[in-house]
N, C-alpha and C positions, 0 to 999 in steps of 0.2 A: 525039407532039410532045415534042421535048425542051425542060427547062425550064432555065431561063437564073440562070446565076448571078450574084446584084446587084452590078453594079458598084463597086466602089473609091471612097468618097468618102475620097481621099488631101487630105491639107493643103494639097494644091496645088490641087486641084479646088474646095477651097472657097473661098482665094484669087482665083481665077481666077471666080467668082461673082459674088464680092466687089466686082470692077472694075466691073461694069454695075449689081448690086443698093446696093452701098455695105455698109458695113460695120454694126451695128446699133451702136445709141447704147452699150449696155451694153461692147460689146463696145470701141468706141473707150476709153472712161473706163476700162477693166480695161487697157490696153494703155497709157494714160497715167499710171493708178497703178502699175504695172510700170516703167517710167521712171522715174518719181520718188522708188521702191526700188531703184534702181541697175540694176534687171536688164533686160535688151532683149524687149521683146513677142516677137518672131522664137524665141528660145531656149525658149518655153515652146510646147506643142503645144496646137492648134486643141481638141483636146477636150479637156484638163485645163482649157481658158480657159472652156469653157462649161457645165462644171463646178464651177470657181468659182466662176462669174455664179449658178447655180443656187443652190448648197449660202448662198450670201452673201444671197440675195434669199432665202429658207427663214428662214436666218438671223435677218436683218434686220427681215422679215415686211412688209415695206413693199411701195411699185408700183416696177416694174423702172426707172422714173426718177429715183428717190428714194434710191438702192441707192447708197451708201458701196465704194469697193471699194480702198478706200487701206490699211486695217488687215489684209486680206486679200491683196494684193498684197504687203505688207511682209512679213508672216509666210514668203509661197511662196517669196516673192526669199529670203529669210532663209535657207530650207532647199536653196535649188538655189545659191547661192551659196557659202554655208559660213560661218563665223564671220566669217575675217578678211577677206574680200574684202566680204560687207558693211557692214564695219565702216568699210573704206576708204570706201565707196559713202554711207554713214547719218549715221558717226560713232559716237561713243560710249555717249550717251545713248540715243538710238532699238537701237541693240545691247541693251544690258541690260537693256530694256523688251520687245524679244522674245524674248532667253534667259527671262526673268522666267515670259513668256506660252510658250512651250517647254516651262518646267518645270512649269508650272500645268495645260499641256494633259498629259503625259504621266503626272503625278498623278490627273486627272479619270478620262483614258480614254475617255470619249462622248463628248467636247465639240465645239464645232466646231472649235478651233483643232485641235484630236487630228485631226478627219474631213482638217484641209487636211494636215495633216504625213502621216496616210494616206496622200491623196493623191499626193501631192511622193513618198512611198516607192513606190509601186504605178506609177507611170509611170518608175520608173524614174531620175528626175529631183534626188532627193538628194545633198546634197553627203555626200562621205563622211565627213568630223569630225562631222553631223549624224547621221549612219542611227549613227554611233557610241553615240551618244549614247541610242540610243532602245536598246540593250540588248533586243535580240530573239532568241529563243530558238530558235535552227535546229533543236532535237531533233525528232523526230517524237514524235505523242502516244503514249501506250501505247493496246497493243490489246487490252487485258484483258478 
């Protein structure tokens, strides 16, 4: 008997779920704090978003209603966007408030603001004046 290999759960498939189950709470309030960091829900992928919700509720340590996801969205928006597009998008203040947290995360190194910029680079989603900025080292290690 041959065995069957697991179907495709593409972005669209979950979508298309979505219409009859509805959307979970978390998941709308992450797609409305995305909006109100200038960046469009649509542009960010279905698993980097439930990933967020994760890494943020971990975070936060709270119940998945109680889950903040405005400081989280600002940061992602921040890196997939790039400096000056959300600078047009925030202004000036909220900019220098997550350069601030940028450079705080990149100092730390395990932090969660570092886990979200991870992210944003690992999905490929980076603006590139941001992946600049993170000074990563292409060498291979030594094989000594």
């Amino acid at each position: 008997m041959p065995v069957r290999a697991r179907p495709d759960t593409a972005p669209g498939m979950i979508r298309f779920f979505d219409m009859f189950l509805g959307r979970s709470t978390a998941m709308r309030r992450l797609d409305d704090a995305f909006r109100a960091a200038g960046l469009h829900p649509l542009l960010v992928p279905e698993p980097v978003k439930l990933t967020v919700i994760e890494l943020t509720r971990k975070h936060a340590g709270t119940a998945p209603q109680g889950t903040d996801f405005g400081k989280s969205a600002a940061l992602l928006a921040y890196c997939i966007l790039g400096h000056d597009q959300f600078t047009d998008s925030n202004g000036g203040e909220i900019t220098a408030r997550t350069d601030e947290r940028v450079d705080a995360a990149l100092e730390a190194g395990n932090s969660f603001d570092a886990k979200l910029i991870l992210l944003a680079l690992h999905a490929g989603l980076i603006a590139p004046d941001i992946a600049d900025r993170l000074e990563l080292d292409d060498q291979e290690p030594d094989q000594t």
